[in-house]
VOBA-1610 file (N, C-alpha, C; in pm, whole numbers, padded with zeros to 5 digits, always signed):
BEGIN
Unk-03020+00179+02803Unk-03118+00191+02698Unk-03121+00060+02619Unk-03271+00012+02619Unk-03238-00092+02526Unk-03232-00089+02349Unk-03211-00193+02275Unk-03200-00180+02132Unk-03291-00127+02028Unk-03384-00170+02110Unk-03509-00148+02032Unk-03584-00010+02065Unk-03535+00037+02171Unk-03566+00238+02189Unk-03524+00299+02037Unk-03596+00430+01968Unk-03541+00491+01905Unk-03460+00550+01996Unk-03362+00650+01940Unk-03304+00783+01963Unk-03392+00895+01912Unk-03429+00964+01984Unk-03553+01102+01944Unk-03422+01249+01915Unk-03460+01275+01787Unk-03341+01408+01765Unk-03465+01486+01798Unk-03426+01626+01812Unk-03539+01751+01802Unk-03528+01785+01664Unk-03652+01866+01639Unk-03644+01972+01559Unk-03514+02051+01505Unk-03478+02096+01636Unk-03340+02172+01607Unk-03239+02114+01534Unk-03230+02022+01612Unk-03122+01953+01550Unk-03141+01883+01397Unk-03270+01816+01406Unk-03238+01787+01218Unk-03290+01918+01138Unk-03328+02010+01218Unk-03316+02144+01098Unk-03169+02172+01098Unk-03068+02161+01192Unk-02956+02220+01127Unk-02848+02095+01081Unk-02921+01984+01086Unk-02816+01864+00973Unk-02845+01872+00840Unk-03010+01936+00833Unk-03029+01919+00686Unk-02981+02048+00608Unk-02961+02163+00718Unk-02908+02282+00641Unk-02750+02237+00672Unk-02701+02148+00730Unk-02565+02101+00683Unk-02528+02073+00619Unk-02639+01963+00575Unk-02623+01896+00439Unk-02681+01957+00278Unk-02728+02038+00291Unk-02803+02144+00190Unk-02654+02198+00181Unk-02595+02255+00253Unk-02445+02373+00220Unk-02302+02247+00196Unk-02341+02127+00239Unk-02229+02025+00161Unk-02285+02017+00019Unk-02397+01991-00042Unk-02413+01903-00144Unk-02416+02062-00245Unk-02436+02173-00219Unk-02392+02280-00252Unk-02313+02306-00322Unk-02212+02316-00179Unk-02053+02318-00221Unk-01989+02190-00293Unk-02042+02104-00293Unk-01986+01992-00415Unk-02085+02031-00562Unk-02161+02065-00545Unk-02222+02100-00728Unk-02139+02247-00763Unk-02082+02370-00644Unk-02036+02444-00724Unk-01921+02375-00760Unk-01818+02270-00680Unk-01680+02253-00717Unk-01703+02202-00829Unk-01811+02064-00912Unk-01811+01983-00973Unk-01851+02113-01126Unk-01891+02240-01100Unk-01898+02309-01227Unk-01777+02350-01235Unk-01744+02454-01138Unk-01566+02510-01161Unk-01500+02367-01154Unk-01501+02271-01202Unk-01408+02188-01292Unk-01452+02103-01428Unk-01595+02125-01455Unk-01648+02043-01529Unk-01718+02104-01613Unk-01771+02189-01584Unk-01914+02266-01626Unk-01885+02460-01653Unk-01789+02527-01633Unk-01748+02617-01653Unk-01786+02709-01765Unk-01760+02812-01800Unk-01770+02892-01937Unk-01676+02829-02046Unk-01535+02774-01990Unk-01445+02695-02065Unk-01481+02543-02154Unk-01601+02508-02098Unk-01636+02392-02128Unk-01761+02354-02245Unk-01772+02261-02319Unk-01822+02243-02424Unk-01975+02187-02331Unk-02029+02157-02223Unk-02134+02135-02178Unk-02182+02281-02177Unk-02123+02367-02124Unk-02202+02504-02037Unk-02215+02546-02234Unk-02170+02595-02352Unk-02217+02597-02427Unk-02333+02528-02484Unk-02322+02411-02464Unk-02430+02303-02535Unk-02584+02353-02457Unk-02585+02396-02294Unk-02696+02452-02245Unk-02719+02650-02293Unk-02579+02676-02361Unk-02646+02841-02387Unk-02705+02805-02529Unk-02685+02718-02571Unk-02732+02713-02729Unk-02864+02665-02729Unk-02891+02556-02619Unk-03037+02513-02614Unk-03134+02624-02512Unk-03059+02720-02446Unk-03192+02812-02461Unk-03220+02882-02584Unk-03094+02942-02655Unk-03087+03079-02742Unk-03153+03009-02889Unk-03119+02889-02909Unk-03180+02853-03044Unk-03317+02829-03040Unk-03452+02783-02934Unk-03565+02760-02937Unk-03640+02927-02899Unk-03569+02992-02837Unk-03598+03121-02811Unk-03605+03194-02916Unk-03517+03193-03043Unk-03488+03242-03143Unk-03622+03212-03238Unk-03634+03072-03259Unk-03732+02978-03314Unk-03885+03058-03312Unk-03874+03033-03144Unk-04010+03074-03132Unk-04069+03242-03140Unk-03979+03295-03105Unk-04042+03448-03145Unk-04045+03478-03284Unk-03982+03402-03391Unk-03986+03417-03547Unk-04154+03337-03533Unk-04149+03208-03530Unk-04271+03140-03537Unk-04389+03153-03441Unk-04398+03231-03380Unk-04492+03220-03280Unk-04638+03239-03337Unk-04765+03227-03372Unk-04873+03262-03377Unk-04928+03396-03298Unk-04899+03554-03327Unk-04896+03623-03237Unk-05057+03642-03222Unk-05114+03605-03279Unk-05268+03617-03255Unk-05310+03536-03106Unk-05262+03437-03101Unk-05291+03356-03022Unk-05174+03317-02911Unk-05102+03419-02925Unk-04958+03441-02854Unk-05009+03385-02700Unk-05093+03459-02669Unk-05122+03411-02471Unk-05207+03285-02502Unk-05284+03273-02575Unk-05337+03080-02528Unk-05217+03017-02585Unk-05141+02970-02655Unk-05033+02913-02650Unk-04945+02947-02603Unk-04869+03083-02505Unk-04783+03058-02415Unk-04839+03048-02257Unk-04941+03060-02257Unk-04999+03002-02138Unk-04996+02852-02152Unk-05016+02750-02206Unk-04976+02608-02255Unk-04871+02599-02225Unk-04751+02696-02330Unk-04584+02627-02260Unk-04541+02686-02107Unk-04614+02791-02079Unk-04592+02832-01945Unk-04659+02690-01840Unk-04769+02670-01853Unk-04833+02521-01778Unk-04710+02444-01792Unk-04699+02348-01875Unk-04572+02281-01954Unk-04433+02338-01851Unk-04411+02451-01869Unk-04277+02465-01798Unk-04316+02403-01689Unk-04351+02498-01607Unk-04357+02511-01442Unk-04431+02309-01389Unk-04498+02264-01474Unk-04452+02106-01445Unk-04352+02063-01420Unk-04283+02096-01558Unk-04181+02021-01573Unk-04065+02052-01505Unk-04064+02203-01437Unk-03988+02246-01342Unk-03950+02141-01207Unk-04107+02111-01159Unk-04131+02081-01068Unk-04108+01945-01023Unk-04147+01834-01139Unk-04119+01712-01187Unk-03927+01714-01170Unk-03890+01796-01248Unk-03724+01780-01221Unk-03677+01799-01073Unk-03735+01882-00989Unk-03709+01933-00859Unk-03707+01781-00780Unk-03848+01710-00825Unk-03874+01600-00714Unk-03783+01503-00789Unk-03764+01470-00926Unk-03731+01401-00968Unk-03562+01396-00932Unk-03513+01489-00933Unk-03352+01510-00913Unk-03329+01470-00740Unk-03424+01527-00652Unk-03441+01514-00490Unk-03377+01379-00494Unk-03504+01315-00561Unk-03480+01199-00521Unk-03461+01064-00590Unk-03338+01119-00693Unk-03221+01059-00757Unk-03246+00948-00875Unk-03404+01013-00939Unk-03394+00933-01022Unk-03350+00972-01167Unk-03302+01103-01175Unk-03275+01173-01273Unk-03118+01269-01202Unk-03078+01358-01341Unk-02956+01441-01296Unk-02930+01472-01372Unk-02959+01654-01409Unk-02887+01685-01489Unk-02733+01790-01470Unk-02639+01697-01471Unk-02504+01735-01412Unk-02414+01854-01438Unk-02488+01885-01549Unk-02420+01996-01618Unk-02528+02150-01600Unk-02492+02227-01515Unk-02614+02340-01507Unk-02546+02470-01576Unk-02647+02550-01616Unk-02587+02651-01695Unk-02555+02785-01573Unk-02625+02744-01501Unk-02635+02845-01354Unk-02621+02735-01247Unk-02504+02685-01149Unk-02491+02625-01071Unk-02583+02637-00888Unk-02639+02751-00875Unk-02705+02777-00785Unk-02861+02715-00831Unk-02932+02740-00937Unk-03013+02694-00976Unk-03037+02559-00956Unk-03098+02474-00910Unk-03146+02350-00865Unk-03193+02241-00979Unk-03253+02300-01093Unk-03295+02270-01231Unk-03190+02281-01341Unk-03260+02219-01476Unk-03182+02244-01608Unk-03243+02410-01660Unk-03216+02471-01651Unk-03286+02559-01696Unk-03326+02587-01872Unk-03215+02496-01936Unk-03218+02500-02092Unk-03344+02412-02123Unk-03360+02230-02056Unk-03431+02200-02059Unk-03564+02192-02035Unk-03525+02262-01933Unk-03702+02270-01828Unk-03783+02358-01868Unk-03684+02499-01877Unk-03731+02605-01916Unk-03731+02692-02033Unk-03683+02621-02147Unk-03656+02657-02274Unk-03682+02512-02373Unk-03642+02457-02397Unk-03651+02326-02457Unk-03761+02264-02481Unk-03751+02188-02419Unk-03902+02103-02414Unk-04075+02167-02417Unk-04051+02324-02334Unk-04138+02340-02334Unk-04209+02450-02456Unk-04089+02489-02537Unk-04115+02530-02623Unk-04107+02404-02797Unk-04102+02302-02777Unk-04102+02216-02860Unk-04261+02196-02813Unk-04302+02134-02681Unk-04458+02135-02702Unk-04557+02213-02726Unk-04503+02349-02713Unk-04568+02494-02716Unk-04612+02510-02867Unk-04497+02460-02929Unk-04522+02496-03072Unk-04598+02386-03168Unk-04592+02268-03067Unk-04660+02145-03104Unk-04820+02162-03072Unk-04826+02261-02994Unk-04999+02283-02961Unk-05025+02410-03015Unk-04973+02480-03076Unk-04962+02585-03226Unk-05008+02532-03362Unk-04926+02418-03394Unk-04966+02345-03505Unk-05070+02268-03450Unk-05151+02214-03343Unk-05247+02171-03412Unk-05373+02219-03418Unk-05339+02346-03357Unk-05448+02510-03323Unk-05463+02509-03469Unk-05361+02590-03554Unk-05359+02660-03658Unk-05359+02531-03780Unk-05362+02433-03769Unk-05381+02286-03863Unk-05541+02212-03857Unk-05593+02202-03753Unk-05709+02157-03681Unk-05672+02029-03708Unk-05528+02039-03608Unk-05492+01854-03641Unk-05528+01789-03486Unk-05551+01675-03495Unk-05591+01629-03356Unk-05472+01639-03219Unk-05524+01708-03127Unk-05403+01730-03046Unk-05349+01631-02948Unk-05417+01510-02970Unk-05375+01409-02865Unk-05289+01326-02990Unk-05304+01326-03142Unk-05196+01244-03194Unk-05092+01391-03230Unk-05047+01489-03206Unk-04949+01541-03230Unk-04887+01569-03107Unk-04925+01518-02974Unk-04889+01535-02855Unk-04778+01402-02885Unk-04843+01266-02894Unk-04802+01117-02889Unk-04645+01146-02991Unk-04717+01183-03111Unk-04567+01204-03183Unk-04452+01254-03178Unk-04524+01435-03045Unk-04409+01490-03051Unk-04344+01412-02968Unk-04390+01393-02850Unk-04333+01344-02721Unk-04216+01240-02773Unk-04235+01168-02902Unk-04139+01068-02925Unk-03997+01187-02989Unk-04075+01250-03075Unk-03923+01361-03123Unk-03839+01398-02962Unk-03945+01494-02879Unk-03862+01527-02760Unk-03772+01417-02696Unk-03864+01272-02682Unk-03797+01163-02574Unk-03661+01153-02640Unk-03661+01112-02802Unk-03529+01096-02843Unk-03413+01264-02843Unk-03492+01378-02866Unk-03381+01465-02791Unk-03347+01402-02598Unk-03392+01352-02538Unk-03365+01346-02400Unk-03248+01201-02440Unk-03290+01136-02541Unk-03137+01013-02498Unk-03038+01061-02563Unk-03015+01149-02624Unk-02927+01220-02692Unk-02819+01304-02553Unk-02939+01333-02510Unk-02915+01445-02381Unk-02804+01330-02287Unk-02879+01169-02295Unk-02847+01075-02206Unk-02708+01046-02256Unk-02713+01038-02367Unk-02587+00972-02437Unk-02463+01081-02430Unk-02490+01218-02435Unk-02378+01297-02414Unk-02364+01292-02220Unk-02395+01266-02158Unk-02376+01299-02048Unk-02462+01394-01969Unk-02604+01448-02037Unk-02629+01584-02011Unk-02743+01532-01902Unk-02796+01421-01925Unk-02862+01385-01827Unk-02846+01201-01797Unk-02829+01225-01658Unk-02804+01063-01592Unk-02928+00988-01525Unk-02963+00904-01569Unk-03064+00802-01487Unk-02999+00714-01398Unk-03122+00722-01311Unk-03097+00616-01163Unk-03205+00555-01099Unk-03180+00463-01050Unk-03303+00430-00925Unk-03391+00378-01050Unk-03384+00304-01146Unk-03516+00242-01239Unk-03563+00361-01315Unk-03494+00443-01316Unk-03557+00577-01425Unk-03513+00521-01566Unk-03573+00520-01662Unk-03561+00517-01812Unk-03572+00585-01919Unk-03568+00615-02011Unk-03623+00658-02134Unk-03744+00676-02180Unk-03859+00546-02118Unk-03954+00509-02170Unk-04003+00594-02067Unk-04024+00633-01951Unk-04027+00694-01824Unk-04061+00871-01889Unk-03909+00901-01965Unk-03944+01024-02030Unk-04070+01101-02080Unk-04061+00960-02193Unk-04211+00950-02288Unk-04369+00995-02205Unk-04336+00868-02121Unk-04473+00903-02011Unk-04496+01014-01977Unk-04370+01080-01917Unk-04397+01237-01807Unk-04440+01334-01902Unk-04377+01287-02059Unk-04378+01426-02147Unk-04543+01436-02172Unk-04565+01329-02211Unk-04740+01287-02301Unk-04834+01363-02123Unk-04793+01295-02040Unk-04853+01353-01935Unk-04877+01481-01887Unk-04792+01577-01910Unk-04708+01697-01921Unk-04830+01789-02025Unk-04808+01683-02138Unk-04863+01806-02217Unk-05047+01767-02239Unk-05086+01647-02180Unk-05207+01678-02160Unk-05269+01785-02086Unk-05180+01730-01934Unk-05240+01831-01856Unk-05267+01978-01851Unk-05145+02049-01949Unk-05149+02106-01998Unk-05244+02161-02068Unk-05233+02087-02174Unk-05412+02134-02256Unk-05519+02102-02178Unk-05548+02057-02117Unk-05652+02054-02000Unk-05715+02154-01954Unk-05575+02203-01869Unk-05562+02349-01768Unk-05624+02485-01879Unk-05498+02423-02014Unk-05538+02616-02130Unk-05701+02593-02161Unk-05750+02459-02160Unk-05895+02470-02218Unk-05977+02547-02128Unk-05961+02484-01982Unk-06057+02535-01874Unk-06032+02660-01836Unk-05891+02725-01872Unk-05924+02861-01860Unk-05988+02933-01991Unk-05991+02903-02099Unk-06037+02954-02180Unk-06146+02948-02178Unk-06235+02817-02174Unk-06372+02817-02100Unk-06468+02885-01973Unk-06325+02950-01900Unk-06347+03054-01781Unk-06369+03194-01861Unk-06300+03227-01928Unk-06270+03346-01981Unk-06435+03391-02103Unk-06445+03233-02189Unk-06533+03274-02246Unk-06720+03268-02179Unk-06704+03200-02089Unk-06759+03236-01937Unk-06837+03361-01915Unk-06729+03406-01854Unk-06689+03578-01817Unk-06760+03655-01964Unk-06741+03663-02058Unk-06722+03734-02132Unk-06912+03699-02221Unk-06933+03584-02176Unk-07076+03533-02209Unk-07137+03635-02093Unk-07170+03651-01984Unk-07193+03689-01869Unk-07188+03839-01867Unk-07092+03907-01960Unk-07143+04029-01968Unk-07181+04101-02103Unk-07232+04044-02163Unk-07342+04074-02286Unk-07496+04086-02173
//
């Protein structure tokens, strides 16, 4: 064979290197919690407190009038930002090392409690303010970015591969446009519908 031939694997075979390697990198995130990340440890607290305190927050403060167009917003908002961490962690430009649930693939405090209830409530106030929602987006995003170097500076999340801070900022402002985007056009669907049967 000469040098310049590939080697052709099948199917088979890199389906079962990558489920090899899926059950190594596994079994090194459960070992790296049962020694690091545990119930014993001051990280796995620091993630029960950042769900239970914005959870707390927001069902005292919530706008219940308008409860589903603004948690449809932080629901948009989550499931981004879910998703963004999924690709983002894949492929190593982010890490958050400390999980509150080690099977879970995500931060779940952050992804799914945190952030998205800091913008949730940021598109609350400018519902119930009639403040402009593209400068209370810009502002919050700077409150959240500096919770994320905080996050950086304790260890809770690691950058790599040219990921930054400023990087944060972007995804968040991005995040929560699209967001309001999505809640407008369904609301515009809905009031649609609701034009349509008068």
């Amino acid at each position: 064979m000469n040098s310049w031939e590939l080697v052709t694997i099948t199917k088979e075979q890199l389906s079962t290197e990558i489920e090899q390697l899926d059950t190594s990198i596994m079994d090194h995130i459960l070992e790296f919690w049962n020694q690091y990340g545990h119930f014993g440890t001051w990280q796995f607290w620091f993630n029960v407190m950042t769900i239970l305190l914005p959870l707390a927050v927001t069902f005292f403060v919530i706008d219940r009038k308008k409860i589903f167009q603004i948690a449809f917003y932080g629901y948009t908002f989550h499931a981004m930002l879910v998703y963004f961490d999924i690709f983002l962690t894949r492929n190593n430009f982010w890490d958050h090392p400390y999980h509150l649930i080690p099977y879970v693939p995500v931060s779940i405090p952050v992804d799914g409690v945190l952030v998205p209830v800091i913008f949730m409530l940021a598109y609350q106030f400018s519902l119930n303010h009639s403040k402009n929602l593209y400068l209370v987006v810009f502002s919050t995003a700077i409150g959240a970015t500096l919770l994320a170097w905080v996050w950086h500076l304790l260890g809770l999340l690691v950058f790599s591969n040219g990921m930054n801070i400023f990087h944060i900022y972007l995804l968040q402002i991005s995040m929560a446009l699209i967001s309001y985007w999505f809640t407008k056009f369904f609301i515009s669907l809905k009031k649609g519908s609701q034009d349509e049967m008068k």
